[in-house]
Backbone as JSON Lines, residues from 0, in Angstrom:
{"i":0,"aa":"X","n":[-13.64,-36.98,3.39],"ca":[-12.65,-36.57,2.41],"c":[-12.82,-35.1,2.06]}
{"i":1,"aa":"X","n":[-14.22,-34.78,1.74],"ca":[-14.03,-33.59,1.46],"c":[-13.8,-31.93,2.8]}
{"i":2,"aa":"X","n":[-14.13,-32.64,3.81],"ca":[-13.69,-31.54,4.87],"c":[-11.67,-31.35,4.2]}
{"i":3,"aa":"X","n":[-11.34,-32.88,4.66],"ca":[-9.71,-32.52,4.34],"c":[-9.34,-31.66,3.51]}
{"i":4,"aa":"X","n":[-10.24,-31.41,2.27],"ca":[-9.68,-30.69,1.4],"c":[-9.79,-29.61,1.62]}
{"i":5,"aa":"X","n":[-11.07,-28.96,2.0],"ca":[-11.76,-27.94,2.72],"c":[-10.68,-27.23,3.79]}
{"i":6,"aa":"X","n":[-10.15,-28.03,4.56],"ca":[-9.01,-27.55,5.49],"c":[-7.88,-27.19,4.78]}
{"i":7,"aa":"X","n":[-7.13,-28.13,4.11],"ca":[-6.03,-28.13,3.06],"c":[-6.34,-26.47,2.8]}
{"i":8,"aa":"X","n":[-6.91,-26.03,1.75],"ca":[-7.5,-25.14,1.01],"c":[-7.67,-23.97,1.73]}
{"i":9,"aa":"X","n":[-8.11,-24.18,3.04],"ca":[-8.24,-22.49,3.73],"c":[-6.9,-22.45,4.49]}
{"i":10,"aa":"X","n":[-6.19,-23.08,4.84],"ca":[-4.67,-23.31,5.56],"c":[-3.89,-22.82,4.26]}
{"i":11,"aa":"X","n":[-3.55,-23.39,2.81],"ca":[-3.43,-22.6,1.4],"c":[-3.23,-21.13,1.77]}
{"i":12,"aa":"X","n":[-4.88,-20.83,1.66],"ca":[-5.55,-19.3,1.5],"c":[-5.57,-18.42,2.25]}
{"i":13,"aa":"X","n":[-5.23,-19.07,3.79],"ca":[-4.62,-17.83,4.32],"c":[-3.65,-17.57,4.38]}
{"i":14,"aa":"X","n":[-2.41,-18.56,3.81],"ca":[-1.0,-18.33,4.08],"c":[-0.83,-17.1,2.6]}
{"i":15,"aa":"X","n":[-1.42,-18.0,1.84],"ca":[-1.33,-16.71,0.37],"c":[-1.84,-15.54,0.75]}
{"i":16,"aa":"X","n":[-2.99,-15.45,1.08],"ca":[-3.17,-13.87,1.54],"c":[-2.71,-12.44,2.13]}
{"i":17,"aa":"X","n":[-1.77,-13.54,3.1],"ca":[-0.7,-12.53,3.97],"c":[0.0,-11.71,3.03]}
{"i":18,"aa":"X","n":[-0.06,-10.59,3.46],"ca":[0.83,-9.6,2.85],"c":[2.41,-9.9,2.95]}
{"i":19,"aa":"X","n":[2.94,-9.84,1.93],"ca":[4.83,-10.33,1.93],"c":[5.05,-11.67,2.2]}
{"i":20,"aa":"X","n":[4.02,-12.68,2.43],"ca":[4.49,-14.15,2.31],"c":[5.04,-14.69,1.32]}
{"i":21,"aa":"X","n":[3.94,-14.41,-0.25],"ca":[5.03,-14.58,-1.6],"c":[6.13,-14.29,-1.55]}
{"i":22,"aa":"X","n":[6.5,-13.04,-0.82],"ca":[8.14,-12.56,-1.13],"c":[8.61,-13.28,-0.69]}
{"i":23,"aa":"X","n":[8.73,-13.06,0.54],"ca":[9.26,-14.16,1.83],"c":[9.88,-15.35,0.73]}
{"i":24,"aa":"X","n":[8.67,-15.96,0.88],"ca":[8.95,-17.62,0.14],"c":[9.6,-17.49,-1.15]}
{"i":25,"aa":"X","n":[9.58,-16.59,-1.65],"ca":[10.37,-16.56,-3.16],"c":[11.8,-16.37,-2.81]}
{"i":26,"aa":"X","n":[11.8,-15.22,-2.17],"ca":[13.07,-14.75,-1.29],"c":[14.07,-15.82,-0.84]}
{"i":27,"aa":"X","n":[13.7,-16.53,-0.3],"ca":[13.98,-17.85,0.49],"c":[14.51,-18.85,-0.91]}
{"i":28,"aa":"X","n":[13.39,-19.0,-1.49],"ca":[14.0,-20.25,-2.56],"c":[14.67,-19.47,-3.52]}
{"i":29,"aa":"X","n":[15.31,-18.06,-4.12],"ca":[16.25,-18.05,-4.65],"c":[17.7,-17.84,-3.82]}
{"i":30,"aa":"X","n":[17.58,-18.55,-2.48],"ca":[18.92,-18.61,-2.09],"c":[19.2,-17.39,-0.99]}
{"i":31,"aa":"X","n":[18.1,-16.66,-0.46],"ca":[18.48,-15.63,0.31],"c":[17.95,-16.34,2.02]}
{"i":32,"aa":"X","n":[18.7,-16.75,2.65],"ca":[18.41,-17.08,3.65],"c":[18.48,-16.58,4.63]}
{"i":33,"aa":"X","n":[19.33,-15.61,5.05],"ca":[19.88,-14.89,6.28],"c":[18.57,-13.89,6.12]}
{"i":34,"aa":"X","n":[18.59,-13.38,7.79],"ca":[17.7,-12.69,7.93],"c":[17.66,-11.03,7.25]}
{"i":35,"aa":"X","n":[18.94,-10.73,6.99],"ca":[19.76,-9.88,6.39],"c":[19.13,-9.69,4.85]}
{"i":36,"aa":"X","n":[19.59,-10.88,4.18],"ca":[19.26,-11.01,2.57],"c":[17.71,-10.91,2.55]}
{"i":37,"aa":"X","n":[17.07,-11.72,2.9],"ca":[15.48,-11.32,3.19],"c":[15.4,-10.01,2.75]}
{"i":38,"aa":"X","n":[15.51,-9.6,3.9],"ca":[14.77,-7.96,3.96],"c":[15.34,-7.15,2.82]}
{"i":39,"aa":"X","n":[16.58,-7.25,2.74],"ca":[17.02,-6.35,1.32],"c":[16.24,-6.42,0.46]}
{"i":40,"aa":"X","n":[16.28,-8.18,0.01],"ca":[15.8,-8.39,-1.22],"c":[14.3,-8.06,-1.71]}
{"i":41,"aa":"X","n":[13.47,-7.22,-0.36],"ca":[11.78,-7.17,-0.79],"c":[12.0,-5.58,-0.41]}
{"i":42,"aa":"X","n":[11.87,-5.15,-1.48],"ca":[11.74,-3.59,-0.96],"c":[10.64,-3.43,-0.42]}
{"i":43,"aa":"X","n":[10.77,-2.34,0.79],"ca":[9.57,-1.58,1.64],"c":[9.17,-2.59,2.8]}
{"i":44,"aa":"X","n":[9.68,-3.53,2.85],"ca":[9.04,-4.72,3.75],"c":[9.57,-4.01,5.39]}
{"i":45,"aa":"X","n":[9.34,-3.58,6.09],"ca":[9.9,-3.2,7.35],"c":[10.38,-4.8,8.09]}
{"i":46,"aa":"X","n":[11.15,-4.35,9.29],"ca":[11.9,-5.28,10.62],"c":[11.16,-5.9,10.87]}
{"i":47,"aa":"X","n":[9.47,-4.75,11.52],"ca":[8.76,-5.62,12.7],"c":[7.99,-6.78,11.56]}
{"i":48,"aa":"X","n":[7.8,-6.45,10.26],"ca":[7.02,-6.95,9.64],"c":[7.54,-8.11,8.87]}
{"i":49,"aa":"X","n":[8.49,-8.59,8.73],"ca":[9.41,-9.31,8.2],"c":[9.62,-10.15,9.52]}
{"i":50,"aa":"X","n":[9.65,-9.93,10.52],"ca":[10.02,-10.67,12.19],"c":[8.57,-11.41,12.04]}
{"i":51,"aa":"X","n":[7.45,-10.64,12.12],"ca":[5.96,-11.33,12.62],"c":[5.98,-12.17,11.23]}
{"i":52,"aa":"X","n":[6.28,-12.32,10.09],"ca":[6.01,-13.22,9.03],"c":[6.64,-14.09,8.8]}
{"i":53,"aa":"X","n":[8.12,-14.19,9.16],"ca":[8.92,-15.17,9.87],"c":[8.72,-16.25,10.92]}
{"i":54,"aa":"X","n":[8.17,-15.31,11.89],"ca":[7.73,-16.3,13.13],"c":[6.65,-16.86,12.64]}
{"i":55,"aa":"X","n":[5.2,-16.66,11.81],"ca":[4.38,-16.99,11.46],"c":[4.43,-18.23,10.62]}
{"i":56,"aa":"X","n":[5.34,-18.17,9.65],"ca":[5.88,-19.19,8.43],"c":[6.05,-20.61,9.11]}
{"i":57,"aa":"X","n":[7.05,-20.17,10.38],"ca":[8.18,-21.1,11.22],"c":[6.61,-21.95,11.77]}
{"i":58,"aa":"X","n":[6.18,-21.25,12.46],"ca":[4.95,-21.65,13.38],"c":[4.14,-22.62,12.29]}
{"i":59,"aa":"X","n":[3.94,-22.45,11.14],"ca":[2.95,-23.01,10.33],"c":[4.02,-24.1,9.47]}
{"i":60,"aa":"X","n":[4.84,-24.26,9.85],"ca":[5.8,-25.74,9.4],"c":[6.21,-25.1,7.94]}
{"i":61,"aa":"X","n":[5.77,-23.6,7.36],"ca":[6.65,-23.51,5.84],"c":[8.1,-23.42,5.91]}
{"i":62,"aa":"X","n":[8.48,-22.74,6.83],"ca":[10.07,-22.88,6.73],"c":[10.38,-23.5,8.31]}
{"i":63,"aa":"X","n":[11.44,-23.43,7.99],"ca":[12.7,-23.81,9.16],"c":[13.79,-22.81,9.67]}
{"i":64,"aa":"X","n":[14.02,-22.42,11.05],"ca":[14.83,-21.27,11.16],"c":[16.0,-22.36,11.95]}
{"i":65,"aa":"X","n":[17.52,-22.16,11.48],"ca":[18.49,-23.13,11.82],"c":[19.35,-21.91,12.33]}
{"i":66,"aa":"X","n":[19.66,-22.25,13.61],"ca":[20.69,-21.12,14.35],"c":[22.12,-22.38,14.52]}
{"i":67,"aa":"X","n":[22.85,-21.5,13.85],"ca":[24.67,-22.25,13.97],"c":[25.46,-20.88,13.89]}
{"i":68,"aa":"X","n":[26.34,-21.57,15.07],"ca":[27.27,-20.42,15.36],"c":[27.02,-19.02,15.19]}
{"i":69,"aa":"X","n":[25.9,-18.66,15.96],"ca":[25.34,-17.49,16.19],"c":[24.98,-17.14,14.71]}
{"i":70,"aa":"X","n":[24.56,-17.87,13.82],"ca":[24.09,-17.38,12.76],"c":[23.04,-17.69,12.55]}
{"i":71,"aa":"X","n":[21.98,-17.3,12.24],"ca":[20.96,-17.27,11.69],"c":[19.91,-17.75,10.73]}
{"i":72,"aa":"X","n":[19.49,-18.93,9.85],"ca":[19.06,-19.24,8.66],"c":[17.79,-19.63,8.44]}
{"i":73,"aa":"X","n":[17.16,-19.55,7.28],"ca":[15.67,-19.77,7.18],"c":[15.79,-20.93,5.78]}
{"i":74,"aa":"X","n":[14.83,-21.6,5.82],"ca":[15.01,-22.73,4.64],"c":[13.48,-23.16,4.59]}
{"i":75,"aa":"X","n":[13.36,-23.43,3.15],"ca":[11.84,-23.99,2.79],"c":[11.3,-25.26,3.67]}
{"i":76,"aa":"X","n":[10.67,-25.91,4.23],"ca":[10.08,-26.98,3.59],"c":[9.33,-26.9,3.1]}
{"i":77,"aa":"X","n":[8.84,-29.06,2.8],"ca":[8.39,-29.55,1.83],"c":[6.72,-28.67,1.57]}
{"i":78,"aa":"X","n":[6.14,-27.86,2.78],"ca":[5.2,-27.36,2.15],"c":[5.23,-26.06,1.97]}
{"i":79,"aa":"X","n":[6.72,-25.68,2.08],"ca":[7.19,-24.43,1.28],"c":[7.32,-24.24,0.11]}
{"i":80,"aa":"X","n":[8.07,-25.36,-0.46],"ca":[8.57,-25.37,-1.63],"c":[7.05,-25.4,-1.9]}
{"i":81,"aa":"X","n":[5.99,-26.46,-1.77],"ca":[4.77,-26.27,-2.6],"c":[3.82,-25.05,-2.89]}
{"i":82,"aa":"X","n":[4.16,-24.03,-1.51],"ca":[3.65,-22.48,-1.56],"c":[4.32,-22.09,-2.91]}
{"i":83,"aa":"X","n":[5.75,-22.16,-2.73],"ca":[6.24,-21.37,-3.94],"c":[5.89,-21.77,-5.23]}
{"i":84,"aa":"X","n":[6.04,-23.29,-5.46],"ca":[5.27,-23.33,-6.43],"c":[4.08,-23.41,-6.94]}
{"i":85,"aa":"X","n":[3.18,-22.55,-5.96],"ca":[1.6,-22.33,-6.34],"c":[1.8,-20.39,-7.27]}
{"i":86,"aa":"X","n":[2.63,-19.91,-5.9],"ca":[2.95,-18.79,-6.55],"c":[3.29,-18.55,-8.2]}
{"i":87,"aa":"X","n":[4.41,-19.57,-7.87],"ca":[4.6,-19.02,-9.38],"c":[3.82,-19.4,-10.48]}
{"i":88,"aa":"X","n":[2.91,-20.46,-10.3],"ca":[1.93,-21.03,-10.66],"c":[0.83,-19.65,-11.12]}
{"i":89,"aa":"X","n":[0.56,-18.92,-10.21],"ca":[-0.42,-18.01,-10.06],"c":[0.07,-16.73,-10.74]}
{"i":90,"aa":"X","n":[1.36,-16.59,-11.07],"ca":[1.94,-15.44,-11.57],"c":[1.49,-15.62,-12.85]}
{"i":91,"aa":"X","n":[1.75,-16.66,-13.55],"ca":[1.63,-17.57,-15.04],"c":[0.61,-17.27,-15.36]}
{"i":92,"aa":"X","n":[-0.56,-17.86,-14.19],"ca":[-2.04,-17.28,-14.76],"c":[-1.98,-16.23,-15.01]}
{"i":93,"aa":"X","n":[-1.68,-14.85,-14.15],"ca":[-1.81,-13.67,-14.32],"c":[-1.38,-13.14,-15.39]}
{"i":94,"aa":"X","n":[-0.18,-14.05,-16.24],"ca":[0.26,-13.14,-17.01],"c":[-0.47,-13.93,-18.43]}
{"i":95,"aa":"X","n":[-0.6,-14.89,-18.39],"ca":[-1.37,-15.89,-19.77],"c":[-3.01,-15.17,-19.89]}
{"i":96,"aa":"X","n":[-3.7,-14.96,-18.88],"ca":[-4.89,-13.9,-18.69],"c":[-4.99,-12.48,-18.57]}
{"i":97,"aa":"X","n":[-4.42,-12.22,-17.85],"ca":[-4.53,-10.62,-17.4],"c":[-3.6,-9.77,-17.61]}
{"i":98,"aa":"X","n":[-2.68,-9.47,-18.88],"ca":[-1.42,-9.26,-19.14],"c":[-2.11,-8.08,-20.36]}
């Protein structure tokens, strides 16, 4: 039992670590899906860097990339939505402590 968690926990910790994953995932769950809205919505985030964190997300089962009619879309899953809500989880601390 306790390896599982042990795994759980560093699979967590490295996805949080990545630079622009919070955005990403925040990005995403207020409704910006296109690859387009993304990037606007995080200032300074560059193409190549927004592409490699995308493919990374997709690869690690947080989101879903849905191509229809040559369009493009990104969507949470279920252990997306739980990233995001660790984030914002972690913002709360920051601001109830370190504010």
């Amino acid at each position: 039992m306790g390896s599982k968690i042990s795994n759980g926990f560093e699979i967590v910790q490295d996805l949080i670590k990545l630079r622009w994953v919070p955005e990403i995932l925040k990005s995403i769950e207020l409704g910006n899906h296109r690859y387009s809205e993304i990037l606007t919505s995080i200032p300074y985030i560059s193409h190549t860097e927004l592409n490699r964190k995308l493919s990374t997300l997709v690869e690690k089962n947080v989101i879903e990339k849905r191509v229809d009619d040559s369009t493009t879309a990104y969507y949470l899953l279920s252990f997306g939505k739980d990233l995001v809500h660790i984030f914002y989880h972690l913002e709360d601390l920051e601001d109830k402590y370190f504010s």
